[in-house]
VEXRODREN-340065 format. One record per residue (C-alpha): residue number from 0; residue in one letter; x, y, z. Coordinates in pm, whole numbers, plus 50000, padded with zeros to 5 digits. Each point is the difference from the previous one (the first is absolute). Layout:
(pt NUM; 'A'; (X; Y; Z))
...
//
This chain:
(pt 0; 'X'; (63724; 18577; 47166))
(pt 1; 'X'; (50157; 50002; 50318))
(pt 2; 'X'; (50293; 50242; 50059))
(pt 3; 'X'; (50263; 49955; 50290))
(pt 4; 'X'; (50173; 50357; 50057))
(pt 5; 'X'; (50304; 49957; 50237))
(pt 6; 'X'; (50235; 50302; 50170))
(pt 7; 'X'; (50219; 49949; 50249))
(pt 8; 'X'; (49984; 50215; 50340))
(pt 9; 'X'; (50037; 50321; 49964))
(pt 10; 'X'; (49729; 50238; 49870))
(pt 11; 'X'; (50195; 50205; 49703))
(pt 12; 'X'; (50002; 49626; 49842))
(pt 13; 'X'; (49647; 49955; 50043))
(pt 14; 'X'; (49827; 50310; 49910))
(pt 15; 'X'; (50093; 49969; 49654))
(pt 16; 'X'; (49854; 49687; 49950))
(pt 17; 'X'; (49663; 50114; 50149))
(pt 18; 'X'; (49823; 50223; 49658))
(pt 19; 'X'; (50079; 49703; 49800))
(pt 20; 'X'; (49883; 49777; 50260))
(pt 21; 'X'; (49661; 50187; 50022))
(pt 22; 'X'; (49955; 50024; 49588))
(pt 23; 'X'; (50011; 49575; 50046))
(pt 24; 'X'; (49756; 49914; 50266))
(pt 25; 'X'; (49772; 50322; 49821))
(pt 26; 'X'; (50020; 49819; 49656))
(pt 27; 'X'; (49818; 49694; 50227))
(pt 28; 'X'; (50334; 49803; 50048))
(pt 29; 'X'; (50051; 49860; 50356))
(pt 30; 'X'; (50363; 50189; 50148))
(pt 31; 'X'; (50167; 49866; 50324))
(pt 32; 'X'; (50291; 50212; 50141))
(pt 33; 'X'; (50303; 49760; 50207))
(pt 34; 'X'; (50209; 50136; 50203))
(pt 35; 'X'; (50178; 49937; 50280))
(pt 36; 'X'; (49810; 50063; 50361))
(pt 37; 'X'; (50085; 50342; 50055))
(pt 38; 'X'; (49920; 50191; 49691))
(pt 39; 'X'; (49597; 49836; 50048))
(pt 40; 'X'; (49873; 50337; 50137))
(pt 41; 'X'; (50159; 50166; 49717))
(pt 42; 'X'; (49788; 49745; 49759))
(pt 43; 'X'; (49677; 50061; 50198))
(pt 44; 'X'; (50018; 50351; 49985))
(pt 45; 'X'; (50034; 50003; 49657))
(pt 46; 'X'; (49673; 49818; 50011))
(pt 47; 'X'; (50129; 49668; 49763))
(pt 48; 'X'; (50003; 49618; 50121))
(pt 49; 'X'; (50328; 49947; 50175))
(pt 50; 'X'; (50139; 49666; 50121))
(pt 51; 'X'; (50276; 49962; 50226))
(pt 52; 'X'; (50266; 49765; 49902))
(pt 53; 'X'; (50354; 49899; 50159))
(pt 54; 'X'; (50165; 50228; 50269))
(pt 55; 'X'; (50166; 50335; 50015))
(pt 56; 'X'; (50380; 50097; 50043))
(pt 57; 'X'; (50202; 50186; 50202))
(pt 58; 'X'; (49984; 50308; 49790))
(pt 59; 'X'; (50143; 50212; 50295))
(pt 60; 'X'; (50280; 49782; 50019))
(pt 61; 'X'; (50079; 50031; 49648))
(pt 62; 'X'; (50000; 50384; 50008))
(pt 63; 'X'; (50179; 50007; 50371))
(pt 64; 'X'; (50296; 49900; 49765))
(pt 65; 'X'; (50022; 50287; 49851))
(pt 66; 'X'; (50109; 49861; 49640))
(pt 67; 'X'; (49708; 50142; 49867))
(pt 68; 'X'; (50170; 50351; 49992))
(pt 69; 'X'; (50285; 50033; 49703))
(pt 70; 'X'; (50308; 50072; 50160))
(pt 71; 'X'; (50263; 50092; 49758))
(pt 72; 'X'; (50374; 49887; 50041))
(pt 73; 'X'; (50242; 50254; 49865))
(pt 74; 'X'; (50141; 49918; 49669))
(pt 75; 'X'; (49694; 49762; 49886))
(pt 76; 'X'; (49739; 50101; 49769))
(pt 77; 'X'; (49672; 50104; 50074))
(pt 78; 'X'; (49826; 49648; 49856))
(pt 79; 'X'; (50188; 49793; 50184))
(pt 80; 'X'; (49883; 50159; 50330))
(pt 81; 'X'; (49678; 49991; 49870))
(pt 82; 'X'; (50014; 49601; 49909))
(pt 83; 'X'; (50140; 49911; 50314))
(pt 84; 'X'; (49636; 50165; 50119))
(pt 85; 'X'; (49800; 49803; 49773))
(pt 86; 'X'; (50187; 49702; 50058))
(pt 87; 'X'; (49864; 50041; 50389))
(pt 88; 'X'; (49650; 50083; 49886))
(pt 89; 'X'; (50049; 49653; 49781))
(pt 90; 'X'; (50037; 49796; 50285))
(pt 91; 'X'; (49712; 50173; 50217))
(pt 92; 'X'; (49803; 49877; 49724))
(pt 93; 'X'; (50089; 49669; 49934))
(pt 94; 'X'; (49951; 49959; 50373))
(pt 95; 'X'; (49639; 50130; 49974))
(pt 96; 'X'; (49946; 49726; 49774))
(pt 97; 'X'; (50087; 49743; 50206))
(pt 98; 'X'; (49835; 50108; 50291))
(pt 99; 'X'; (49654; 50074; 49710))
(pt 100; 'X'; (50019; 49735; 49730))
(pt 101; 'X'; (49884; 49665; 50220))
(pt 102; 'X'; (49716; 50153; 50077))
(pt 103; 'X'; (49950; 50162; 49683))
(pt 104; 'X'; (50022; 49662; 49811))
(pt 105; 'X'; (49792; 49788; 50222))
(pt 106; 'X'; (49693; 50307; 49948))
(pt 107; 'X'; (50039; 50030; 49637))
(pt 108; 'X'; (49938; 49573; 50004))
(pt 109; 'X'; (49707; 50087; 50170))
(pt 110; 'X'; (49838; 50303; 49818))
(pt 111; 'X'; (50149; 49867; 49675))
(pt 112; 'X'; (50053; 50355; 49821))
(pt 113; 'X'; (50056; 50081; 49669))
(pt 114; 'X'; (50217; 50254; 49997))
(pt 115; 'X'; (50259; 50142; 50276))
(pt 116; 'X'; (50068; 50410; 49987))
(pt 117; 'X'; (50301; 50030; 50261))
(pt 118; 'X'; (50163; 50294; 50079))
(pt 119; 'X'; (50366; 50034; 49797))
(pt 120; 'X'; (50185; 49892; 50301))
(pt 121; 'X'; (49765; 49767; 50186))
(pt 122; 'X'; (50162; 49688; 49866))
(pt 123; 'X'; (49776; 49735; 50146))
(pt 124; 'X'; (49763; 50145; 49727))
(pt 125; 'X'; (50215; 49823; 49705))
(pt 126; 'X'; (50128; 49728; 50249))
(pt 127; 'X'; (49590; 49910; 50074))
(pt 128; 'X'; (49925; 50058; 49594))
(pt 129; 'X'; (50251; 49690; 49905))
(pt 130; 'X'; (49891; 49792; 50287))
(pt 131; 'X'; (49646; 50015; 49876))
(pt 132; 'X'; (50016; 49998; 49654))
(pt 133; 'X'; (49845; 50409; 50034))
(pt 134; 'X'; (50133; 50322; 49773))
(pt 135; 'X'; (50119; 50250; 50177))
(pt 136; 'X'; (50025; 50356; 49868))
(pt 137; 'X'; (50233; 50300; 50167))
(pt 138; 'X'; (49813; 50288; 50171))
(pt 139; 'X'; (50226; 50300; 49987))
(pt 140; 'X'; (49964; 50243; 50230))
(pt 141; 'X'; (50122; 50356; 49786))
(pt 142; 'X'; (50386; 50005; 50067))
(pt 143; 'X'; (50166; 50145; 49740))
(pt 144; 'X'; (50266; 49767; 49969))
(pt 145; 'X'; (49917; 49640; 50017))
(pt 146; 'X'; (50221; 49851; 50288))
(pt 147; 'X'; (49972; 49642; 49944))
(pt 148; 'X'; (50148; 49831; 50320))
(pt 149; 'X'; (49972; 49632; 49857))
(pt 150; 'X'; (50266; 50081; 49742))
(pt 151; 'X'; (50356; 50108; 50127))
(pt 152; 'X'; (50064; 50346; 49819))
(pt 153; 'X'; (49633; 50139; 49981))
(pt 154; 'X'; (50004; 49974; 49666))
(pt 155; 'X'; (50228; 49685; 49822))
(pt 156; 'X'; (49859; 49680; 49981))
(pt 157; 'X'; (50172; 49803; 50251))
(pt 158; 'X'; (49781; 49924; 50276))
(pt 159; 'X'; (50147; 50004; 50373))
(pt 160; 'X'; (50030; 49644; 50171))
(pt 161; 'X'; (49778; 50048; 50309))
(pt 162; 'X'; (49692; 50065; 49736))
(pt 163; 'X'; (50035; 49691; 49811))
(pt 164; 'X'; (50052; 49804; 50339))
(pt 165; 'X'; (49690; 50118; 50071))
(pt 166; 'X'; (49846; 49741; 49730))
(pt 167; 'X'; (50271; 49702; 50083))
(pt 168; 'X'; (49829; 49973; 50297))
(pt 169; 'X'; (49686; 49902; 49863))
(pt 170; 'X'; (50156; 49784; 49702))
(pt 171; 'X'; (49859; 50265; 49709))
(pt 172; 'X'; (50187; 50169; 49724))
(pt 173; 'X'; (50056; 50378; 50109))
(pt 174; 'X'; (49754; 50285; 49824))
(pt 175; 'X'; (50260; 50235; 49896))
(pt 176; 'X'; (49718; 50184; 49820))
(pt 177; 'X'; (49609; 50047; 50091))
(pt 178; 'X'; (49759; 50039; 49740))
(pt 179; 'X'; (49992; 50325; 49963))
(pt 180; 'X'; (50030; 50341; 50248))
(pt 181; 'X'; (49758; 50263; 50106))
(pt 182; 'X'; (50183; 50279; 49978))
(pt 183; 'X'; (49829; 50377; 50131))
(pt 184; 'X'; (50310; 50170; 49888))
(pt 185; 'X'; (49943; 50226; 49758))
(pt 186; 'X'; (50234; 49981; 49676))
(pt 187; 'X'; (50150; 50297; 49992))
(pt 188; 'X'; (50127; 49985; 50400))
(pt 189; 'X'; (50141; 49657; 49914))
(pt 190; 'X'; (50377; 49968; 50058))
(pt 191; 'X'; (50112; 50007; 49613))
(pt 192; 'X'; (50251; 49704; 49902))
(pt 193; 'X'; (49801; 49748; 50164))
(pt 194; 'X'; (49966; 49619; 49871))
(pt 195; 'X'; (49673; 49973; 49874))
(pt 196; 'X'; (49744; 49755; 50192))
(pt 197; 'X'; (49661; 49931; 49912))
(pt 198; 'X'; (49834; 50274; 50105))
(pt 199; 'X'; (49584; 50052; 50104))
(pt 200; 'X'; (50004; 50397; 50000))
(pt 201; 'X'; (49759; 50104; 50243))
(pt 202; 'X'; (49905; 50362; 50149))
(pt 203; 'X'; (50094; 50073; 50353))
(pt 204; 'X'; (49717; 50052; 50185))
(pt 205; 'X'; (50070; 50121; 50427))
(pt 206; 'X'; (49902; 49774; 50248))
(pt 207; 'X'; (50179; 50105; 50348))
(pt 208; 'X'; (49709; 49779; 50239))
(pt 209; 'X'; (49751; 50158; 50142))
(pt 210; 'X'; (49920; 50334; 50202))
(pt 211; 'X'; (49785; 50267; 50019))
(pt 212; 'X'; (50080; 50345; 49873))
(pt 213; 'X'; (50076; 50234; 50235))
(pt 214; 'X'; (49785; 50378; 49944))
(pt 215; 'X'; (50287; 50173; 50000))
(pt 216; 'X'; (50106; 49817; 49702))
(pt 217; 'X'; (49763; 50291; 49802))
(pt 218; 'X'; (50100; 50277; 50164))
(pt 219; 'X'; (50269; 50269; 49868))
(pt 220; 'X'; (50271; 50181; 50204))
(pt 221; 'X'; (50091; 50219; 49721))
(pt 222; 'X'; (50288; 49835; 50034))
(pt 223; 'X'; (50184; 49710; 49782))
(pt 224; 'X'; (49918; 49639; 50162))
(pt 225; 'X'; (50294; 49793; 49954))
(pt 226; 'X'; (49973; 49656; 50134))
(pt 227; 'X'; (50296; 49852; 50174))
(pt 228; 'X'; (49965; 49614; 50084))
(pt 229; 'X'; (50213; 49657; 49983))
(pt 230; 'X'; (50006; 49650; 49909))
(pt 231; 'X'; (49883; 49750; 50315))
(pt 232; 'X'; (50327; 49833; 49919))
(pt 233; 'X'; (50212; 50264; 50055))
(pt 234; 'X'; (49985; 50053; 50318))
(pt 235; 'X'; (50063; 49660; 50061))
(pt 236; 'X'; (50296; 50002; 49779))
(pt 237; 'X'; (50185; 50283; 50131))
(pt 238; 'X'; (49839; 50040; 50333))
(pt 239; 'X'; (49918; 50329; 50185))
(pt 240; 'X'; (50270; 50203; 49782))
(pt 241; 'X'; (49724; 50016; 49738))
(pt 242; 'X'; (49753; 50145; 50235))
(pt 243; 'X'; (50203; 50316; 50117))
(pt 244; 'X'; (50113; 50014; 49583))
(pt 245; 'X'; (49599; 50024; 49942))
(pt 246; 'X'; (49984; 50211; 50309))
(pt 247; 'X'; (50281; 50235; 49846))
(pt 248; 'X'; (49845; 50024; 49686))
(pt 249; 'X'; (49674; 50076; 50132))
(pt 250; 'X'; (50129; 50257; 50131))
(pt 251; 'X'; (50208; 50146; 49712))
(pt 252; 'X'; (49687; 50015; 49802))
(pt 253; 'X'; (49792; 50183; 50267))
(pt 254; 'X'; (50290; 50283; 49960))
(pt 255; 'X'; (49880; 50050; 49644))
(pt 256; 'X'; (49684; 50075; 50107))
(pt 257; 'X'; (49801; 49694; 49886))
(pt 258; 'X'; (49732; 49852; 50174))
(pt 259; 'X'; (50160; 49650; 50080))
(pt 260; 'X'; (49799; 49648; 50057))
(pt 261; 'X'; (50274; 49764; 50149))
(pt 262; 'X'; (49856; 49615; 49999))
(pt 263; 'X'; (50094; 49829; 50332))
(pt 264; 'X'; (49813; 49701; 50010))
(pt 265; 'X'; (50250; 49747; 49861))
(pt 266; 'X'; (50186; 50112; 50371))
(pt 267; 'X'; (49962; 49825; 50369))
(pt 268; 'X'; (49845; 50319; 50198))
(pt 269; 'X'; (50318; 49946; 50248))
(pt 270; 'X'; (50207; 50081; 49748))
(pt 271; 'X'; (49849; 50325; 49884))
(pt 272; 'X'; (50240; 50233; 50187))
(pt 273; 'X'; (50217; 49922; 49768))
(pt 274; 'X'; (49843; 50216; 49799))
(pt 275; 'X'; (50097; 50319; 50211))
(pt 276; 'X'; (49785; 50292; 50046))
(pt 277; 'X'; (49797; 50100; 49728))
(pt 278; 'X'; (49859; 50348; 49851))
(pt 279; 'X'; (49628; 50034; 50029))
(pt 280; 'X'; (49977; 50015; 49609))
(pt 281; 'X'; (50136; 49603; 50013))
(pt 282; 'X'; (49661; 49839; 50039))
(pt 283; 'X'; (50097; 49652; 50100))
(pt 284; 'X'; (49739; 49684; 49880))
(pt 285; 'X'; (49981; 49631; 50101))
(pt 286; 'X'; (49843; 49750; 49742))
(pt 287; 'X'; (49834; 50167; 49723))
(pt 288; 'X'; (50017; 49866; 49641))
(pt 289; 'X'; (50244; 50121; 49789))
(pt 290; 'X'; (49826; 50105; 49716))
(pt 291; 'X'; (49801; 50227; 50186))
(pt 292; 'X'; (50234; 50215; 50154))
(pt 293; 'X'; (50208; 49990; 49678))
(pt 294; 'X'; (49714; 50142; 49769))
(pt 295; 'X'; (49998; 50296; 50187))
(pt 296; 'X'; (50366; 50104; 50042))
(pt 297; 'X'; (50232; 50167; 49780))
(pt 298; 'X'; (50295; 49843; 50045))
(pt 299; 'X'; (50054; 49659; 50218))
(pt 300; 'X'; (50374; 49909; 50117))
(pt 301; 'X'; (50127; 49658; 50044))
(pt 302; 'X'; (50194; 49698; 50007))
(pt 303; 'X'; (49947; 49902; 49651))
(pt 304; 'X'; (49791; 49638; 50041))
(pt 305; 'X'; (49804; 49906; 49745))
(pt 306; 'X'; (49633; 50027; 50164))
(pt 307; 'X'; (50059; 50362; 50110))
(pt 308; 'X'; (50145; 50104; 49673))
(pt 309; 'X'; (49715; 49813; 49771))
(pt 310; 'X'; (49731; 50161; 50258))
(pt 311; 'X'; (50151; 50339; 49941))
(pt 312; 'X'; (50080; 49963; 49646))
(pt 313; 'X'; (49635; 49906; 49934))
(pt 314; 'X'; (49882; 50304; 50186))
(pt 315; 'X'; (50225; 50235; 49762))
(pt 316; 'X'; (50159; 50096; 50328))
(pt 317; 'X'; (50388; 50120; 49943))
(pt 318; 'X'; (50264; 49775; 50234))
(pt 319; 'X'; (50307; 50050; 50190))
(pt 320; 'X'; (50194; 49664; 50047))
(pt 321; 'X'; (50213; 49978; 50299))
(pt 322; 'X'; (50149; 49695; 50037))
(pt 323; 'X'; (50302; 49689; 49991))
(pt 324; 'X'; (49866; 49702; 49921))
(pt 325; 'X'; (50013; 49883; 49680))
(pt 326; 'X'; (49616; 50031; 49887))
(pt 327; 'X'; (49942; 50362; 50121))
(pt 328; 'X'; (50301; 50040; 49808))
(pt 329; 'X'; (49884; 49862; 49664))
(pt 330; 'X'; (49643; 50116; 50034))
(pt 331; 'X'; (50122; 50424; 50070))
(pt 332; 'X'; (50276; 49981; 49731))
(pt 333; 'X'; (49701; 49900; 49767))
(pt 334; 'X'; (49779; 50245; 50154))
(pt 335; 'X'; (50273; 50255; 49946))
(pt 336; 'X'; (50021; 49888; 49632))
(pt 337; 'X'; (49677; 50023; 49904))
(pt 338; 'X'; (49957; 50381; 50143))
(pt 339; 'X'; (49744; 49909; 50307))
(pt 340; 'X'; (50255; 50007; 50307))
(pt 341; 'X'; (50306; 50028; 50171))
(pt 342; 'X'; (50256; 49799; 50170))
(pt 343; 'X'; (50218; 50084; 50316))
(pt 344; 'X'; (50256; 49702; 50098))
(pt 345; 'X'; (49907; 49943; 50381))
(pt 346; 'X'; (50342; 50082; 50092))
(pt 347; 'X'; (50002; 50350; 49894))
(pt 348; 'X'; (49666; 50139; 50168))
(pt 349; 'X'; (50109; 50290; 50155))
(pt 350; 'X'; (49708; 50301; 50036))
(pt 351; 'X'; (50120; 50198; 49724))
(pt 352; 'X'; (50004; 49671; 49804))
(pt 353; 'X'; (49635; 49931; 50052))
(pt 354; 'X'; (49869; 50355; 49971))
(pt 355; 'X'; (50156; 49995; 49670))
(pt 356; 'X'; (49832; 49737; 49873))
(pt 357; 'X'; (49692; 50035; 50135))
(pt 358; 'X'; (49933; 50389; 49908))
(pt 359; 'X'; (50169; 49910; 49626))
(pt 360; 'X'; (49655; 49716; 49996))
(pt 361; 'X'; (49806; 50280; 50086))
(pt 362; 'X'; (50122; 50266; 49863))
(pt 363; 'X'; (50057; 49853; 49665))
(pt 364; 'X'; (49701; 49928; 49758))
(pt 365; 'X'; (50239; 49754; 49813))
(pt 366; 'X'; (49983; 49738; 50249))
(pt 367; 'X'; (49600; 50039; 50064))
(pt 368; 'X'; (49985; 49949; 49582))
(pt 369; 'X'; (50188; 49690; 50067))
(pt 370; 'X'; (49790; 49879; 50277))
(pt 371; 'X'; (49710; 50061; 49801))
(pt 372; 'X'; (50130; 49802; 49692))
(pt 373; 'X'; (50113; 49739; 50210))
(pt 374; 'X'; (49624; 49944; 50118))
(pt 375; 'X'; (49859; 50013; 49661))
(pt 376; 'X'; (50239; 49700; 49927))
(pt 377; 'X'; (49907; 49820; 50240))
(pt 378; 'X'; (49653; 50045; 49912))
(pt 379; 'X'; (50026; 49902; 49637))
(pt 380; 'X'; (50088; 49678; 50098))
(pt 381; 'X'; (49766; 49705; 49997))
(pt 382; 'X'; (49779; 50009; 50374))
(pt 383; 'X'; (50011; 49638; 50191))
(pt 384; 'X'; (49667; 49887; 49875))
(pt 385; 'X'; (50145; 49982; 49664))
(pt 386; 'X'; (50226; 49747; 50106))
(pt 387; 'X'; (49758; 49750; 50130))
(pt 388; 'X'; (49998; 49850; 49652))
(pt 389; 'X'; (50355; 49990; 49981))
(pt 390; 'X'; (50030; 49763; 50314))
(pt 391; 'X'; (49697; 49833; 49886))
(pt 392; 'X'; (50185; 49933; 49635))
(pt 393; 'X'; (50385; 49849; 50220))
(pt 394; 'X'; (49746; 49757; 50198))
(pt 395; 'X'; (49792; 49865; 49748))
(pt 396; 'X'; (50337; 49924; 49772))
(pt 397; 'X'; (50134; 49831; 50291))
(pt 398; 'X'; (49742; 49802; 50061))
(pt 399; 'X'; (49969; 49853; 49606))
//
C-alpha cells in the first residue's frame, strides 16, 4: 500500500505525523512525506521519503500583522477575541493551500496513493483526497481541544466559505469530514463537551527531530532542573517581547534556587540580548530535542502548544502554562484539571507570579502524582504500529 503523509510548513505540524509515519513504511508499506520546499530538511532529518510540492508563503508577513495575538476590546467576551484570532489563522491556511494543493494534486496523479494522512489543518490534504478519488484520514497532533478552522465556531457544523472554495476551484464536492482522525490526545486531557468525531486513539509518542544529548543532561546540581522554553511561533507572533518575558522568567526561577535550562534555539542569535543578562545557574541550549531535556527536569514552563505539553506530559514532567493564545489556553486549563500543571495568563507574569507557581510544582507532590498519571495514560493507549491496520482497513474499503 502506498501511503501519502502531508503537513504543511512548520515543524510542530509535522512531528506528529512522523511515529505513525515510521510504524507504515516498518509494516513494509511504501510512505512519501509532501510538503512544501522549505520544511524538506525537516523531512530528511527525520530520515522518511519527502517530496517537495507547490511553493511556500509569506509566513513572516502573516505574523508581521500581528493578528495572531488576541487583543481584547473592552466590553466583549473573551471568545469573541479569541475567534477573531482563529478567523486570521483560517485564512493563513486556506492560503497555504493554494499556494500547496497544485502541486499536491498533480504528484498524487503520479504516485497514485491509496490513502492521504494530512495534518488537521493542511487542507490541500482533503482538497488532493477528492481530486483523486484517495481517503484521507486526520492526524491530530495532541491539543486538547480540537480547533477545527474549516468550520466557523470550532465546534458547530457550519463550515467557513474560504474552505469549501477551496474545492469549487477544482469542480469537487467539499470533504467536510475525513475518514477518520489520529488523535494522540489522551482521553482524559480531552476538552469535555466536545462533538464526537471518529476517532483512531493513538499513544503520543515524542519526536522533537534530531540531536544529540548533551553530558550534562546526566549530571545533578542538587538542585531542581526546571526547563524554561517556547513555541518557534511565538516569537514570531509577538516578536522580541516574548524573549525578555522568557528572559524574565528565567530569571525568576534562578531566584528560587533551581538549576534552570532555558531553550534558545527557536531565536535569531541577533536577537538574543533580548534576553538580558542571565545568572550562571540559567544554562542556556540551542537545538536539542525536546524530549530529552524534558525527561530530566522537574518542572518545564511554557507557552502551552500542544507538542511541548504532549512531550512533557509523556515524560510525567509537571507544567506551568504561560500563555494568550487560544491553544496554550485550552491545553493548561486541561492540564490544570487533570492535577499535572499550572496555568499563568501571560499578562500577569510578574516574579512573584512565576515563583509561585513554579516552587508550588515543586514543592507539591500532588502535581508530580498528576504528571505521573498523566504519562501512564498516555501509555495505555494503543502505540502507532497498531494503527497500521486501521489505515490499511479505510483504504482497502475505498478501493471496493
Amino acid at each position: 500500500m502506498r501511503i501519502l503523509f502531508t503537513s504543511y510548513a512548520a515543524r510542530p505540524h509535522f512531528y506528529p505525523l512522523v511515529p505513525l509515519a515510521w510504524s507504515a513504511l516498518a509494516a513494509g508499506h511504501e510512505v512519501r512525506v509532501a510538503s512544501t520546499p522549505s520544511l524538506m530538511p525537516a523531512v530528511a532529518e527525520s530520515g522518511l521519503p519527502g517530496v517537495s510540492v507547490g511553493t511556500d508563503i509569506d509566513a513572516d508577513a502573516w505574523y508581521r500583522s500581528g493578528t495572531f495575538v488576541p487583543r481584547p476590546v473592552e466590553g466583549e467576551p473573551e471568545t469573541a477575541t479569541w475567534m477573531r484570532v482563529t478567523d486570521r489563522l483560517a485564512a493563513k491556511q486556506f492560503s497555504v493551500c493554494e499556494h500547496m494543493v497544485d502541486g499536491l494534486v498533480e504528484f498524487c496523479r503520479r504516485w497514485r496513493p491509496d490513502l492521504i494522512v494530512h495534518d488537521p489543518v493542511t487542507f490541500a490534504g482533503p482538497v488532493a483526497g477528492q481530486v483523486t478519488g484517495v481517503p484521507t484520514v486526520s492526524h491530530l497532533y495532541g491539543l486538547a481541544r480540537l480547533l477545527r478552522l474549516d468550520i466557523k465556531d470550532w465546534v458547530g457544523t457550519e463550515h467557513r466559505p474560504g474552505y469549501l472554495e477551496l474545492f469549487d476551484r477544482w469542480g469537487v464536492e467539499p470533504l467536510l469530514d475525513p475518514a477518520a482522525w489520529v488523535d494522540p490526545c489522551p482521553p482524559g486531557l480531552r476538552w469535555p463537551g466536545q462533538r464526537e468525531i471518529n476517532r483512531m486513539q493513538m499513544r503520543y509518542i515524542p519526536y522533537n527531530g534530531p540531536g544529540t544529548e548533551p553530558d550534562w543532561g546526566y549530571e545533578g546540581s542538587g538542585r531542581p532542573r526546571v526547563l524554561v522554553t517556547w513555541g518557534t511561533s511565538q516569537q514570531k507572533k509577538q516578536g522580541t517581547e516574548v524573549i525578555e518575558l522568557f528572559g524574565r522568567i528565567a530569571r525568576s526561577v534562578a531566584a528560587l534556587g533551581a538549576e534552570v535550562v532555558l531553550t534558545v534555539g527557536a531565536m535569531d542569535s541577533a536577537h538574543r540580548r533580548h534576553l538580558g543578562e542571565l545568572p550562571d545557574t540559567v544554562r542556556t541550549v540551542d537545538w536539542v530535542p525536546l524530549g530529552m531535556l524534558a525527561q530530566r527536569s522537574q518542572a518545564i514552563v511554557h507557552t502551552g502548544g500542544s507538542g511541548v505539553m504532549m512531550t512533557a506530559a509523556a515524560h510525567g514532567v509537571p507544567q506551568l502554562g504561560i500563555t494568550k493564545i487560544p491553544e496554550g489556553r485550552f491545553n493548561t486549563e486541561r492540564l490544570a484539571a487533570v492535577g499535572a500543571g499550572r496555568l499563568l495568563p501571560q499578562d500577569e507574569v510578574s516574579e512573584t507570579a512565576v515563583q509561585e507557581h513554579v516552587a508550588a510544582l515543586l514543592d507539591d507532590p500532588g502535581y508530580r502524582d498528576g504528571a505521573l498519571g498523566l504519562r501512564t495514560e498516555i501509555e495505555e493507549q494503543p502505540a502507532p504500529a497498531t494503527l497500521v491496520s486501521r489505515l490499511e482497513e479505510i483504504a482497502g474499503a475505498a478501493a471496493r
